[in-house]
C-alpha positions, -999 to 999 in steps of 0.1 A, spaced: -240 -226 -163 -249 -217 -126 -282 -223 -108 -287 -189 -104 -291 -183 -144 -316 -219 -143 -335 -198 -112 -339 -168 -134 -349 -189 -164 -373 -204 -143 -388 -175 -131 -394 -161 -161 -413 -191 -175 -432 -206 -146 -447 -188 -113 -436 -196 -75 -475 -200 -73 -467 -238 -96 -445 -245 -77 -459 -246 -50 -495 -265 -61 -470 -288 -73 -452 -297 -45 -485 -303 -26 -497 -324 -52 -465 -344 -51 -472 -351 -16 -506 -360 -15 -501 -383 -42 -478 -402 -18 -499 -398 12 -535 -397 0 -538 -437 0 -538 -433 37 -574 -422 31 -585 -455 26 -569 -468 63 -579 -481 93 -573 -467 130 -543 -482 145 -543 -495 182 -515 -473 188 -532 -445 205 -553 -432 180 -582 -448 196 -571 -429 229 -573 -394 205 -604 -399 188 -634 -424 191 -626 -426 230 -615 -392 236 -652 -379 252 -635 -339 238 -637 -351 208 -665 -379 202 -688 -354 200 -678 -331 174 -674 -290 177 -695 -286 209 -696 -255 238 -689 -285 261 -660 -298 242 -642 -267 232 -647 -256 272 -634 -293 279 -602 -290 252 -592 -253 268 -595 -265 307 -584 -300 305 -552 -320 303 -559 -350 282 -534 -373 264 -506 -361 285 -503 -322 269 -526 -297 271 -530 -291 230 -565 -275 227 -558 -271 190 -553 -303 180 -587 -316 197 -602 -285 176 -593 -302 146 -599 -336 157 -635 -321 165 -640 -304 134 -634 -338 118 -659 -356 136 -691 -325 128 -683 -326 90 -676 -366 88 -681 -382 119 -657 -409 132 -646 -418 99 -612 -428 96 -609 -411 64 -618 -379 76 -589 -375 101 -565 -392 77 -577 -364 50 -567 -337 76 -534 -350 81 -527 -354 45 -540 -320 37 -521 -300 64 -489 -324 53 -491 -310 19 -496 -276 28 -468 -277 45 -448 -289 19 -455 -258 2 -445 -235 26 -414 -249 30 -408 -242 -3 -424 -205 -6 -403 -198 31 -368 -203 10 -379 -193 -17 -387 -157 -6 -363 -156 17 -336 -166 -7 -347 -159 -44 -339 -194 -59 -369 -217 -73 -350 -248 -83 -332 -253 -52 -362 -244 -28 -383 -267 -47 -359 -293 -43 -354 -288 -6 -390 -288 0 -393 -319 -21 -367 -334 -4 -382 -329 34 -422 -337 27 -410 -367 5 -386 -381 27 -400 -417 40 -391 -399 72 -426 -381 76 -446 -415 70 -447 -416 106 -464 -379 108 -485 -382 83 -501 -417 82 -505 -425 123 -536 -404 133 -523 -395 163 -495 -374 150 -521 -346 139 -502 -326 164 -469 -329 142 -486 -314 111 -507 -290 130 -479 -278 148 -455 -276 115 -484 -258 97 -486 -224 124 -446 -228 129 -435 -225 92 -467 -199 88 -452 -175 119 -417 -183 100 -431 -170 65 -446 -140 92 -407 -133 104 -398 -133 65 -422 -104 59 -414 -83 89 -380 -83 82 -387 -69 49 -415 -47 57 -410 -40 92 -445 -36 101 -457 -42 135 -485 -58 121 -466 -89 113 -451 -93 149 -488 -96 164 -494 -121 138 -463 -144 147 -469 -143 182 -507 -158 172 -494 -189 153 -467 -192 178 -496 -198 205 -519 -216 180 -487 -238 168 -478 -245 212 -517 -251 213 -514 -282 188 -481 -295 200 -456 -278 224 -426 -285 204 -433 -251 189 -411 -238 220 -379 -239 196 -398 -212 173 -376 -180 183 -346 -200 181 -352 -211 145 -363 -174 138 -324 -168 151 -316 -190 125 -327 -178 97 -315 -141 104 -280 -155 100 -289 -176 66 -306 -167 43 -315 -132 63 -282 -121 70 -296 -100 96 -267 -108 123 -241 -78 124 -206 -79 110 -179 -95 137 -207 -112 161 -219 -101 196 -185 -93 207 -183 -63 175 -220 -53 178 -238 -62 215 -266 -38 208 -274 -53 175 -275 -88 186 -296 -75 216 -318 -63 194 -325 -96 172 -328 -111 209 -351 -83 219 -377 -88 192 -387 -126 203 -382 -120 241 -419 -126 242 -421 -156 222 -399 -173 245 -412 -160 275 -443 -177 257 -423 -210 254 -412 -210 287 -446 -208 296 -453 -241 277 -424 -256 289 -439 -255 324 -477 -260 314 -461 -294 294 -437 -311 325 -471 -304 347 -489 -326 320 -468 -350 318 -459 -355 349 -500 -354 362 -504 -387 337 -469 -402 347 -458 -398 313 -417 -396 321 -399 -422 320 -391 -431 356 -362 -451 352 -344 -428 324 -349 -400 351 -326 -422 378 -300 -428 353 -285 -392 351 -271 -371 328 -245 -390 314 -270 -423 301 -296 -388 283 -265 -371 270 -257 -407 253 -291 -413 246 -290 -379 227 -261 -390 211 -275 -423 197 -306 -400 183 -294 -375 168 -265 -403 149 -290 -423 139 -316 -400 122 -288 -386 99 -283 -426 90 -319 -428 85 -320 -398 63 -294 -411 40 -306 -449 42 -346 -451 53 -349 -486 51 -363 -508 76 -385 -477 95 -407 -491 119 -426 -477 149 -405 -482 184 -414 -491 218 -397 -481 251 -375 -511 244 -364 -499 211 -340 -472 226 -311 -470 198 -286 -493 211 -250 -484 208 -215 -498 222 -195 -474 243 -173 -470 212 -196 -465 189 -212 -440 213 -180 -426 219 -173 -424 177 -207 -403 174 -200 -380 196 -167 -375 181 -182 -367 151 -212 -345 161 -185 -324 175 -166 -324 148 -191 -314 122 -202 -286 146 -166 -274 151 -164 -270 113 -198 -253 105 -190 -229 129 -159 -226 118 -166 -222 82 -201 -201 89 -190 -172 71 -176 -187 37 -202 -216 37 -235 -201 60 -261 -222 40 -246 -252 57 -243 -237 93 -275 -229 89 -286 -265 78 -266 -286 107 -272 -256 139 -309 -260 127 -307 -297 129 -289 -298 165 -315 -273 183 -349 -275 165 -344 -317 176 -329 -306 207 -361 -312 229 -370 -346 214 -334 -357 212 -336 -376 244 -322 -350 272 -354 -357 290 -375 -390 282 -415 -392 283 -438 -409 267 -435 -445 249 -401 -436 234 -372 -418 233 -362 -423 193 -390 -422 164 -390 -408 131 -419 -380 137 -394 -363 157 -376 -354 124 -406 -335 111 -393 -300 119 -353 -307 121 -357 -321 86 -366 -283 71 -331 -270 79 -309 -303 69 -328 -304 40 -320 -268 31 -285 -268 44 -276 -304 24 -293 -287 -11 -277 -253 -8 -243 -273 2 -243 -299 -21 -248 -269 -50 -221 -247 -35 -194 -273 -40 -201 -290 -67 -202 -258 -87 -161 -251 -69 -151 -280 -91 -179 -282 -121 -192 -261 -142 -218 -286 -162 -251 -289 -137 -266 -318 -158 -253 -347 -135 -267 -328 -106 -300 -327 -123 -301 -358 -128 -293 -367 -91 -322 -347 -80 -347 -365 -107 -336 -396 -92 -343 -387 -61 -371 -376 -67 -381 -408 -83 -369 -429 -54 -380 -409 -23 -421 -408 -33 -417 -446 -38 -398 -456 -8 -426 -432 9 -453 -448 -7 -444 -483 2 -438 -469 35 -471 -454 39 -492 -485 32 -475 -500 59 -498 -483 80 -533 -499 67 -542 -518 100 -532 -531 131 -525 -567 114 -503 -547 88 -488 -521 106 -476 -547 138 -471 -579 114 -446 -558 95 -428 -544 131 -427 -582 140 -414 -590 109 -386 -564 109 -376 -568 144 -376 -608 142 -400 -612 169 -386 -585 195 -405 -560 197 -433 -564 230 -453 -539 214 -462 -554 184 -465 -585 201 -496 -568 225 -512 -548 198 -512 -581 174 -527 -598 204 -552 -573 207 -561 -572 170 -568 -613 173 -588 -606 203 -610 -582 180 -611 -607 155 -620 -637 175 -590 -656 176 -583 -663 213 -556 -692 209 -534 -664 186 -543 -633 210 -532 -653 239 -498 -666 222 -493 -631 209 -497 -611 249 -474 -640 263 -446 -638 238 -452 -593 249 -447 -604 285 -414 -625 280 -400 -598 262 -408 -572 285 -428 -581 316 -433 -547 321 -455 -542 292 -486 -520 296 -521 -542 304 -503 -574 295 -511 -595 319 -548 -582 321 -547 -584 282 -534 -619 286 -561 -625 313 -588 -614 289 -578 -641 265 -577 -671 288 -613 -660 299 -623 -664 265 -605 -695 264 -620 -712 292 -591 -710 314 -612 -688 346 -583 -694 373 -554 -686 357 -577 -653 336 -581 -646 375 -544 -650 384 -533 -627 354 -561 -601 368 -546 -602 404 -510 -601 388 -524 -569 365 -538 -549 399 -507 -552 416 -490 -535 390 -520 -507 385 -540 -514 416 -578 -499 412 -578 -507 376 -621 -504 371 -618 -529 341 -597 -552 356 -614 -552 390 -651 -560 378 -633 -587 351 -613 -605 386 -652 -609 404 -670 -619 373 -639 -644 362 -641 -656 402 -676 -667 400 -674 -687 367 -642 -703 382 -661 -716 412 -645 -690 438 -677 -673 450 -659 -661 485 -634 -646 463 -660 -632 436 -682 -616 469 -649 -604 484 -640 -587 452 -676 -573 443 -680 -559 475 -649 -540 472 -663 -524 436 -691 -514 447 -670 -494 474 -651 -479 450 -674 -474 423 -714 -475 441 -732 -457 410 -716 -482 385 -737 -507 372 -712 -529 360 -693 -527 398 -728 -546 408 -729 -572 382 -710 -599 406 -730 -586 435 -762 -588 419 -754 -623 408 -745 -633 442 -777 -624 458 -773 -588 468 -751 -573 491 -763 -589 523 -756 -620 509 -723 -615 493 -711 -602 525 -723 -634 544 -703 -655 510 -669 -632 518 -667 -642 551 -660 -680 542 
């Protein structure tokens, strides 16, 4: 018995259309208890309640404001769109946004599974593959953290223009070129990573397309040319992205400054590291957990070394065996490129390593491992029952590793107290966020603890010593809330909140020279602010804060 007599079977009994309701219910299932969480103080904050493009729902002003601003460090109109929508059917309820992300999530699901199994004719092992990628406790990350809207957003118009490239082969009709190159700009529009779009369309005219001529480029340049030829405009269009996203990101100093002076060899290692350890994580998720800057993957030289040895290896032998075994060229060559640009080559942002970058390199591993695992197992057996019964387990495991995974992400107390708890203490972000979640709650003593245990772990970290400041204020401890203030402006000098906290903590701890000296200098900087004039106002005025300064 072959899978191809169980796909036929299957087809005959049961729709694709099941299938694929199934698969999204599966994943919902898993995913739909994030309905019921919290915000995190991971940026999702940043996105949404104090994003003015979004705050105010679907407006003329904020749909102007999403197309003509950077904000976040991308320019991803979409994504605020949908964030918008959000807010004018539900407000700024938590739920709302964590519906969305479930919702798109599980659509995607589906699609992955309709994708291969059009494109390749078999049920079982699509639906298997698809199951494989949206259960994976991989895509926690994506689907529970807020933020991450622009992973499933983007995944939703990428495997919709893939489905698009699937149809135009078979029909050739122009009509479905115009409607790639519109989810390839709506998919860019909610996250840039979209760029690698063309080459995953490559892809799959090798496996399961088969569109690439007999004996390569060298045989047939025109025909190769040809497949090149049809997405020259989708990655002129990525280019395009690729510039509009460095200008972003470098306008809000999102690369990382110090990974930029260490040079090619320290990224290519980096890259290394990444792409090793995701394939660990895939086989072995235990222990995920959101990573700070700090978190880079650490590796000996020899270990390093060892990984590389083996990348290229692997990669010598898909390309090697592409013809006799495609399915799992396909798989691995989708899994180097398609994670390519978050791999580690160039580093922004808080991190270079974190599970959401998996989201779309997962589709082709999953794919290549399924069709792979089938193709030799059926060399040496002919009985497919212990196979089936792998996948049911799977299948049993994978929803509840995700699951437990998922609730991990209820609050800031959970989502942090379990990053301290798996790091032993060393990670500097879940040290500041916890500290920021006791601050919220009224516990100044434990907010305090919590930003100087960040700040010996990293004295670098982000608003820690104004963070820390804000907690001896509360305290009582006025000097050393306006020592950590100075300390805080050195490192991010004109900081508004920090500046009006220094002259209102200098007049409580008795330094009113300081506090008029400081006050002056607000209002300066910031004359229509109200709160810039609170010291200067309490002082007397200006007059007589400039006589206090010159003490």
């Amino acid at each position: 018995m072959r899978y191809a007599f169980v796909d036929a079977m299957t087809d005959k009994k049961y729709s694709t259309a099941i299938f694929a309701v199934l698969l999204a219910a599966l994943a919902a299932a898993v995913y739909w208890q994030s309905t019921g969480f919290e915000l995190v103080d991971l940026d999702d904050l940043e996105y949404t309640v104090y994003n003015p493009i979004v705050s105010g729902g679907l407006t003329w002003t904020g749909i102007k404001a999403a197309f003509t601003q950077f904000s976040q460090k991308y320019w991803i109109p979409v994504t605020w769109l949908s964030y918008m929508a959000d807010v004018s059917v539900s407000g700024m309820s938590p739920a709302a946004f964590h519906r969305t992300n479930v919702i798109l999530h599980s659509l995607n699901a589906s699609l992955v599974f309709l994708l291969f199994r059009f494109a390749t004719g078999s049920g079982w092992k699509s639906f298997f593959a698809a199951a494989l990628w949206a259960l994976h406790p991989l895509r926690v990350e994506s689907v529970a953290w807020v933020t991450e809207r622009k992973d499933v957003l983007a995944g939703f118009f990428f495997l919709l223009a893939l489905l698009g490239h699937f149809r135009y082969v078979k029909t050739e009709k122009k009509l479905w070129l115009a409607a790639i190159a519109l989810c390839a700009l709506l998919g860019l529009m909610a996250k840039p990573v979209v760029m690698v779009l063309p080459v995953a369309m490559l892809l799959l005219d090798f496996w399961p397309l088969g569109r690439f001529p007999e004996g390569g480029f060298k045989a047939n340049p025109k025909g190769c040319g040809r497949l090149l030829l049809e997405k020259a405009h989708l990655f002129a269009l990525s280019v395009v992205f690729v510039i509009v996203t460095v200008r972003a990101q470098a306008i809000e100093g999102a690369f990382n400054v110090d990974a930029g002076r260490s040079g090619l060899y320290e990224n290519l290692a980096t890259a290394v590291k990444a792409y090793s350890a995701y394939l660990y994580e895939t086989v072995w998720p235990a222990g995920l957990f959101v990573r700070g800057q700090e978190y880079v993957t650490h590796f000996g030289y020899a270990a390093t070394a060892l990984c590389l040895g083996g990348l290229v290896l692997v990669s010598f032998l898909a390309f090697r065996f592409r013809k006799s075994c495609p399915e799992l060229a396909f798989g691995w060559f989708w899994y180097l490129l398609i994670l390519f640009p978050n791999s580690g080559i160039v580093q922004a942002g808080m991190n270079t390593f974190s599970d959401r970058f998996t989201y779309l390199p997962h589709v082709g591993l999953t794919v290549g491992a399924v069709w792979g695992a089938e193709r030799l197992y059926s060399r040496f057996f002919a009985d497919i029952r212990p196979l089936v019964a792998l996948c049911a387990v799977l299948l049993t495991v994978l929803p509840v590793l995700s699951y437990r995974q998922t609730g991990v992400w209820r609050d800031d107390f959970t989502l942090f107290g379990y990053i301290d708890r798996v790091t032993g203490g060393r990670s500097a972000l879940a040290k500041s966020v916890l500290g920021g979640a006791f601050m919220r709650a009224g516990k100044y003593q434990e907010a305090y603890d919590n930003y100087s245990y960040a700040l010996r772990l990293d004295p670098y970290t982000p608003r820690g010593n104004g963070d820390k400041g804000m907690a001896a204020a509360k305290l009582g401890r006025f000097r050393e809330a306006a020592d950590l203030y100075r300390m805080e402006l050195r490192a991010s000098p004109g900081d508004r909140q920090f500046c009006i906290r220094l002259a209102n903590v200098l007049i409580v701890a008795g330094d009113l020279p300081g506090a008029a000296r400081q006050g002056l200098e607000n209002i300066r900087q910031w004359p229509g602010d109200k709160e810039a004039w609170e010291a200067v106002n309490y002082l007397g005025g200006e007059e007589k804060a400039k006589a206090l300064a010159k003490r």
